[in-house]
C-alpha positions in Angstrom: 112.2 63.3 89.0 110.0 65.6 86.2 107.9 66.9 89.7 111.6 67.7 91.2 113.0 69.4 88.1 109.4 71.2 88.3 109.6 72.1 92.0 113.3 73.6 91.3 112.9 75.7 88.6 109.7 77.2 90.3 111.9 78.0 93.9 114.8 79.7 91.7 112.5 81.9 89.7 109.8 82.4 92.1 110.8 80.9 95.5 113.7 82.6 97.8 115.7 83.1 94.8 113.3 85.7 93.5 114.9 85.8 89.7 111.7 87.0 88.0 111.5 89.7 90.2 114.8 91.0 89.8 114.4 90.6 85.9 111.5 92.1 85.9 112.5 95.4 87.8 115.2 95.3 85.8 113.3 95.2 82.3 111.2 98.1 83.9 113.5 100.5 85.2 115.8 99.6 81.4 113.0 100.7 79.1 112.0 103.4 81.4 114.9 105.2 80.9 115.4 104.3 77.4 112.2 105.5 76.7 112.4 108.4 78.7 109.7 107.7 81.3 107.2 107.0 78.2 104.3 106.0 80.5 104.5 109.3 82.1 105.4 111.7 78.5 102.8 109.5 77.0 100.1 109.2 79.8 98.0 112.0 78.1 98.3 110.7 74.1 97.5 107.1 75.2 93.8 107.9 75.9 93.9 109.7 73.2 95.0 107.3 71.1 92.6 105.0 72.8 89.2 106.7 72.0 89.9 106.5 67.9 90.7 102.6 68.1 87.6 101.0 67.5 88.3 100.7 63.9 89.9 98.2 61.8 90.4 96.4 58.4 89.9 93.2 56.8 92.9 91.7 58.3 93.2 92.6 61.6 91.2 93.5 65.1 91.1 96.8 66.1 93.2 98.6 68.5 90.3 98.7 71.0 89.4 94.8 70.5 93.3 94.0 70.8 93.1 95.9 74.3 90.2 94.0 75.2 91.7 90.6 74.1 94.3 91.8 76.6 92.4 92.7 79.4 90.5 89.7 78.9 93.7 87.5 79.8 95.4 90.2 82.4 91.8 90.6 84.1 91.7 87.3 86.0 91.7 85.9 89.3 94.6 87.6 90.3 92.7 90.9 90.3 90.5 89.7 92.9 92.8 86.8 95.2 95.9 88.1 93.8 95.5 91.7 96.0 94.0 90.4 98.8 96.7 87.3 98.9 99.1 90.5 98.8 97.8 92.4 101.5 97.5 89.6 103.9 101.3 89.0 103.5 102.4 92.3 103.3 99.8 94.5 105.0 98.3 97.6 103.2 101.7 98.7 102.4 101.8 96.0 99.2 99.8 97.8 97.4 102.0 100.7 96.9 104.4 98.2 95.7 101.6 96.8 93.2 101.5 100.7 91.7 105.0 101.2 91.4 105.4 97.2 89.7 102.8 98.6 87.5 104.1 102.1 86.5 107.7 100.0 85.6 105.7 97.9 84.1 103.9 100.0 81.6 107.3 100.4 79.9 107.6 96.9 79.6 104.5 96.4 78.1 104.9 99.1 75.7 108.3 98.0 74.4 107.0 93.9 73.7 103.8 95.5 72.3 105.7 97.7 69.4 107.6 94.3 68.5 104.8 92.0 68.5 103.5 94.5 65.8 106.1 95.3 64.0 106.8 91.7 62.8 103.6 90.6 62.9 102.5 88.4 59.7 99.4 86.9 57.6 98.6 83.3 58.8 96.3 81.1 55.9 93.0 83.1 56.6 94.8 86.7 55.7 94.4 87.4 59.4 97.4 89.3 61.6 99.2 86.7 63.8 103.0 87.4 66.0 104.2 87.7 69.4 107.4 87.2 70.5 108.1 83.7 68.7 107.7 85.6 65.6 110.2 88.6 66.8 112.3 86.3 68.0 113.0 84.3 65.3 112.7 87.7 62.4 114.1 90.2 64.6 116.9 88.2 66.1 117.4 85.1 63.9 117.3 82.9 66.9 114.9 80.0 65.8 115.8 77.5 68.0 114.4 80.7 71.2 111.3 80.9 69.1 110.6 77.5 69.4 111.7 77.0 72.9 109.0 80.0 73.8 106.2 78.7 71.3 106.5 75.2 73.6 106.2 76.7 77.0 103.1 78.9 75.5 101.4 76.0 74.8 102.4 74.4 77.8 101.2 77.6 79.7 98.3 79.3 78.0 97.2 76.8 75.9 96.7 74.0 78.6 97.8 74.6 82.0 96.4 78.6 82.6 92.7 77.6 81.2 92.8 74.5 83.2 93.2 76.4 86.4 90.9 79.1 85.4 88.1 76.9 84.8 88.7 75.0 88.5 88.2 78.9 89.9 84.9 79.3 88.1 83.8 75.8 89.1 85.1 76.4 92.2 83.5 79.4 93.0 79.6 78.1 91.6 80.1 75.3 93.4 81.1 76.8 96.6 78.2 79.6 96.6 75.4 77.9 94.6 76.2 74.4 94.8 76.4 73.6 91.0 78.5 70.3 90.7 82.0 70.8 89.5 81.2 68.6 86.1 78.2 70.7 84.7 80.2 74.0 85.4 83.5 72.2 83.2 81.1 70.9 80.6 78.8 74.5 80.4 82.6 76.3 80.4 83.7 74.2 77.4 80.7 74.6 75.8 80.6 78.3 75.9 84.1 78.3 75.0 84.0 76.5 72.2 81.5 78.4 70.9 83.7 81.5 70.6 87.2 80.4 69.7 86.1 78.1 66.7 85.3 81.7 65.4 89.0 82.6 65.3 90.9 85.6 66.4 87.9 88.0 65.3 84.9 86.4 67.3 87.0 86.1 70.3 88.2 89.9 70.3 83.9 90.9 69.7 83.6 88.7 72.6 86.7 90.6 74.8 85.6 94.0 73.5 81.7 93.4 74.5 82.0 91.9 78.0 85.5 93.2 79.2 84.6 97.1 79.3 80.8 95.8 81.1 82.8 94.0 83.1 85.5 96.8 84.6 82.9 99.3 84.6 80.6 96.9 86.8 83.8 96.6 89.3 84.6 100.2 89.2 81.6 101.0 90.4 81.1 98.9 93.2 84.7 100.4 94.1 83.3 103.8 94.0 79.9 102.9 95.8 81.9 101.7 98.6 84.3 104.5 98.6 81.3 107.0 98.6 79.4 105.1 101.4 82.7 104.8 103.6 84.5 108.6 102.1 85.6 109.9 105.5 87.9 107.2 105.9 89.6 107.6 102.3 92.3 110.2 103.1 93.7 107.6 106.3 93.5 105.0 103.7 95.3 106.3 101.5 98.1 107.8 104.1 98.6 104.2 105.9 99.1 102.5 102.1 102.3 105.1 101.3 103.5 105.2 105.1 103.3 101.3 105.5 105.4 100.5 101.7 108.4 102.2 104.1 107.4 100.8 107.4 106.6 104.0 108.8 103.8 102.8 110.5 103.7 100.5 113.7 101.9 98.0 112.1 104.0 98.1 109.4 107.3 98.2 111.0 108.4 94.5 110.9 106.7 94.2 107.4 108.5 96.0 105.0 110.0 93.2 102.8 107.1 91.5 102.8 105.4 94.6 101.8 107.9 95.0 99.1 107.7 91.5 97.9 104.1 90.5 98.0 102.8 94.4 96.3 105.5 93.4 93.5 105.1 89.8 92.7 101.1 90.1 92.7 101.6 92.8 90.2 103.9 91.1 88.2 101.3 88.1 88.0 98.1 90.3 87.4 99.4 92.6 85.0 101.8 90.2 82.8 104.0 92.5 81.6 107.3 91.3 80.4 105.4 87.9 80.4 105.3 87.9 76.4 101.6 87.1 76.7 100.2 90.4 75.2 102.0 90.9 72.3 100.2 87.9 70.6 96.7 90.6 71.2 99.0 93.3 70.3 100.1 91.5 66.9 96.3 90.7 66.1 95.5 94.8 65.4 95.5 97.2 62.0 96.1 100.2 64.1 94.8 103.6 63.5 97.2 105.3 62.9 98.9 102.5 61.1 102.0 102.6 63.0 103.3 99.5 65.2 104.1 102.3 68.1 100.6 103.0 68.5 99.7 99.6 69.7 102.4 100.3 72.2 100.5 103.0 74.2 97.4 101.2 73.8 98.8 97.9 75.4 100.7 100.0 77.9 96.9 101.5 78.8 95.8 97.9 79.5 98.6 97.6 82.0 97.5 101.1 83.7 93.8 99.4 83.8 94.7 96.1 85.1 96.6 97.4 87.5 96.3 101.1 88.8 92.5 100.7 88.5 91.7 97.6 89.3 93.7 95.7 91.4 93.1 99.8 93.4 89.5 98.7 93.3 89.8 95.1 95.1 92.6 97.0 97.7 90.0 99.5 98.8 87.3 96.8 98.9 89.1 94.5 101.2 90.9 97.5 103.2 88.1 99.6 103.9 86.3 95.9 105.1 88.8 95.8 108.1 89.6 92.4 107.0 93.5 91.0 105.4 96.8 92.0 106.9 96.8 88.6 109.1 100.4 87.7 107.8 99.3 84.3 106.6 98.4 83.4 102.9 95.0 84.0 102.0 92.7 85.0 98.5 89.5 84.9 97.5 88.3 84.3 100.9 89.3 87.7 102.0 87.8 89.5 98.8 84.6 87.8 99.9 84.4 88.7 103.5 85.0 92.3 102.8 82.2 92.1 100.3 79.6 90.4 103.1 80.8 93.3 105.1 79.5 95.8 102.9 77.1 94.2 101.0 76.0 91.4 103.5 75.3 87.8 102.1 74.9 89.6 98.2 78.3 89.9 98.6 79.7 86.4 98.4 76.9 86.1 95.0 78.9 89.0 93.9 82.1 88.0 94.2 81.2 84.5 93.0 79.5 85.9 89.5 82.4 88.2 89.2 85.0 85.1 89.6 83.2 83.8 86.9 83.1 86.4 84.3 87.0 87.4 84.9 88.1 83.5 84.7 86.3 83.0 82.0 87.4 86.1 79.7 90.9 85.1 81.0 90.4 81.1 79.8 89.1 82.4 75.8 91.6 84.9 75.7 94.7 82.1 76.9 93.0 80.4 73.8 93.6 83.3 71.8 97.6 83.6 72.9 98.7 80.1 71.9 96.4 79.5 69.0 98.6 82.3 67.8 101.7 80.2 67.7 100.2 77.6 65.2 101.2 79.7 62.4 104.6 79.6 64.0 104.5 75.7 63.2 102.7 75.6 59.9 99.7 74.6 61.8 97.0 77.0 61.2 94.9 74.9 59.0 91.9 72.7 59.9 93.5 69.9 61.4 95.9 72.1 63.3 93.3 74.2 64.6 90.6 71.1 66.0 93.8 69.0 67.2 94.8 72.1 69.4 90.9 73.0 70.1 90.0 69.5 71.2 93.1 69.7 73.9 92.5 72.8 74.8 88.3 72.2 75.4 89.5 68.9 77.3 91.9 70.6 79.5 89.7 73.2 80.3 86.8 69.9 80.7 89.6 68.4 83.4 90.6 71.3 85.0 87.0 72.4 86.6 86.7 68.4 88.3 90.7 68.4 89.2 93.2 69.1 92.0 95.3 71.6 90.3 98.6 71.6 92.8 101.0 69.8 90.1 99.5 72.0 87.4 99.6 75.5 88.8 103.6 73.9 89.4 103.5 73.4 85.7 102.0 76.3 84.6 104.3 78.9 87.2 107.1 77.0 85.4 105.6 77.8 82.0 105.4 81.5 82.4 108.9 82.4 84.5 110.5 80.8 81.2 108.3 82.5 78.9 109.6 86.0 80.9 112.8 84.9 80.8 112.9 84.4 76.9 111.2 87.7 76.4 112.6 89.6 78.4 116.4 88.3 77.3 114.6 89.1 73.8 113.1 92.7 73.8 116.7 94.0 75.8 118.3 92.8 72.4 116.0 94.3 70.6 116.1 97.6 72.5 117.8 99.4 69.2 114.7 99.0 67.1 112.1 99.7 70.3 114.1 103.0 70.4 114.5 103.9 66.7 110.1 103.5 66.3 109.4 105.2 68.8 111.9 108.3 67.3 110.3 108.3 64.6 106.4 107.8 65.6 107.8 111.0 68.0 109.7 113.0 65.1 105.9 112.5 63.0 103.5 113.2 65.7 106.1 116.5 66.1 105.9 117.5 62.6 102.3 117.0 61.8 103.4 114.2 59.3 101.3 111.2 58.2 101.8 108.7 61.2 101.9 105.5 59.3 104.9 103.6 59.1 106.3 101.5 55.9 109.5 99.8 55.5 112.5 102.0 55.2 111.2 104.7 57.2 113.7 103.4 60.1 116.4 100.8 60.4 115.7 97.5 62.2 117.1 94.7 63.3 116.6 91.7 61.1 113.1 92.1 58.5 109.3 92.3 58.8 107.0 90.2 56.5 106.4 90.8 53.4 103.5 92.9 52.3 103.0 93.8 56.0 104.0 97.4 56.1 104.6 98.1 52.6 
């Protein structure tokens, strides 16, 4: 019956009903024009804003770690299966789709962002801790939400999502170097342990040292490949835009599943609207010390994630010749385009890179639901091992498990988290709208850009001694 309840919920948010994705859009397009195409106004200042984060104080991560911490959780599997899953359901012309997904969804991820900072609080360590559990229940008064969200968190990030993640590592080691699936789990927890019993703060030095190493590495092999293969870029690039509107022969029976596949695989890579970054957002002392500059640097780490690299696995597998079969297919594909231009290296490639994503992605899941302790009066010793134990024994289970009931589990997990936060930042549109006015009227007028209490109203009250 559980399985069945499970198997419901899952078809009517992600099956033929298709209610995330209509949410979703809708979330998108709403703070879009509420925000007066921000992503695009604020495309330029972003990156600005992003090359003087790297600083911090005593309470918080920086901007830059907090973006990191992000990318650590966005930058998964789903970069590298996720596209080539889309393409070979919905033909070149899904990626299109994945870019426009993405561009909504930069307003999205800019709106949660400015609320998981603006009502962020001090756990017991004097460290930064929120999300939207904590601007649920102090923006909105709605406990019994907060709680209902905190739950499926845990259910999601702080079990199920590093479970999976650590079956794709051992999957993938196992698969190309033939390392048993039991030493992979037990060097994963290992590792992982390692890092997140250093808190917030060792897990964002972790995020901000391998996650830039990391893109950079991928970038680049995008680009070497690009170079190699340059003549065929422009027709690339023309049969991507002609095949999202079926203007192509290929293409002409494919347009909804062009549609659907390019926006549902950016919906899962970039997680915006999910309620998952915020928690990273929350964790920063921005510079300027205003909660709308974590916006535009968390609406950056949607641009990365998805513009960039999700571009980068698209032009590896499409330039390969291989994907667009019309059946489901993931990793697979990402490897035989990288044997194509790369030979056997390739699948090593692929297989070290499936690694270091997944594994960035199963710390960082850490990160989000350890968040939420504070939520429950947890965040002390025995909070903190009781939920590191099961989280190091899931992620332990997961590399030696079949995961079918789990991923079940886990989609269930994040439509209702979307749902929740999404319901939750429309409410709190006012408040969105009246920080970024004034961030805006400051930035105008040459004014100090820091916020404190009074400087706008809000809906409900931040914490104490938080902007004060």
């Amino acid at each position: 019956m559980f399985e069945q309840i499970i198997a419901f919920i899952n078809q009517l948010l992600w099956g033929d009903g298709q209610l995330l994705i209509y949410i979703l859009l809708f979330a998108g397009a709403w703070f879009t024009f509420k925000l007066r195409a921000i992503q695009l106004s604020g495309f330029k200042h972003m990156f600005s804003l992003a090359r003087h984060s790297t600083s911090a104080d005593s309470n918080g991560i920086s901007s830059f770690q907090a973006l990191c911490t992000g990318l650590s959780a966005r930058v998964g599997t789903g970069n590298l299966a996720g596209v080539a899953m889309a393409i070979s359901l919905g033909g070149s012309g899904a990626v299109f789709w994945m870019w426009v997904i993405a561009l909504l969804g930069m307003a999205t991820g800019f709106a949660e962002s400015v609320l998981g900072q603006l009502y962020k609080v001090k756990d017991n360590r004097k460290e930064f801790r929120g999300g939207p559990a904590y601007y649920i229940r102090a923006g909105l008064g709605k406990t019994w939400l907060a709680v209902l969200f905190s739950l499926c968190l845990f259910l999601g990030y702080g079990a199920s999502f590093s479970a999976m993640q650590a079956n794709t590592i051992a999957e993938a080691l196992n698969n190309t170097f033939a390392v048993p699936t039991y030493l992979s789990g037990a060097v994963i927890a290992v590792i992982a342990g390692m890092i997140v019993l250093g808190g917030l703060k060792r897990i964002a030095r972790f995020a901000e040292l391998i996650v830039p190493w990391m893109g950079a590495t991928f970038i680049l092999t995008a680009l070497i490949i690009s170079a190699v293969n340059i003549t065929q870029l422009p027709g690339l690039i023309s049969d991507i835009v002609l095949s999202a509107f079926g203007l192509t022969e290929a293409s002409a029976g494919a347009l909804g599943a062009a549609i659907k596949s390019g926006i549902q695989r950016g919906m899962y890579s970039n997680e915006a609207g999910a309620g998952s970054v915020p928690h990273a957002a929350a964790g920063a002392a921005p510079n300027p010390n205003h909660p709308v500059v974590q916006g535009y640097i968390q609406m950056l780490g949607v641009f990365v994630d998805t513009i960039v690299l999700c571009s980068c696995t698209a032009v590896i597998v499409l330039l390969a010749g291989v994907g667009g079969s019309g059946e489901m297919a993931g990793i697979s594909v990402t490897q035989q385009a990288m044997a194509v231009h790369f030979g056997e290296f390739g699948d090593d490639f692929i297989a070290v890179a499936i690694t270091l994503f997944a594994f960035t992605s199963v710390v960082a899941n850490y990160a989000y639901a350890e968040s939420n302790l504070h939520f429950f009066k947890l965040d002390n010793k025995v909070g903190r091992l009781s939920y590191t134990c099961m989280y190091l024994a899931m992620v332990m289970w997961g590399a030696n498990a079949s995961l079918q009931q789990v991923w079940n589990l886990a989609d269930m997990s994040l439509g209702l988290m979307t749902l929740v936060n999404v319901y939750a930042i429309v409410l709190l549109t006012p408040t969105i709208i009246s920080l970024t006015h004034d961030y805006l009227n400051k930035k105008q007028q040459g004014e100090n850009l820091s916020f404190r209490t009074g400087d706008v109203v809000i809906q409900g009250e931040t914490a104490p001694d938080i902007w004060d």
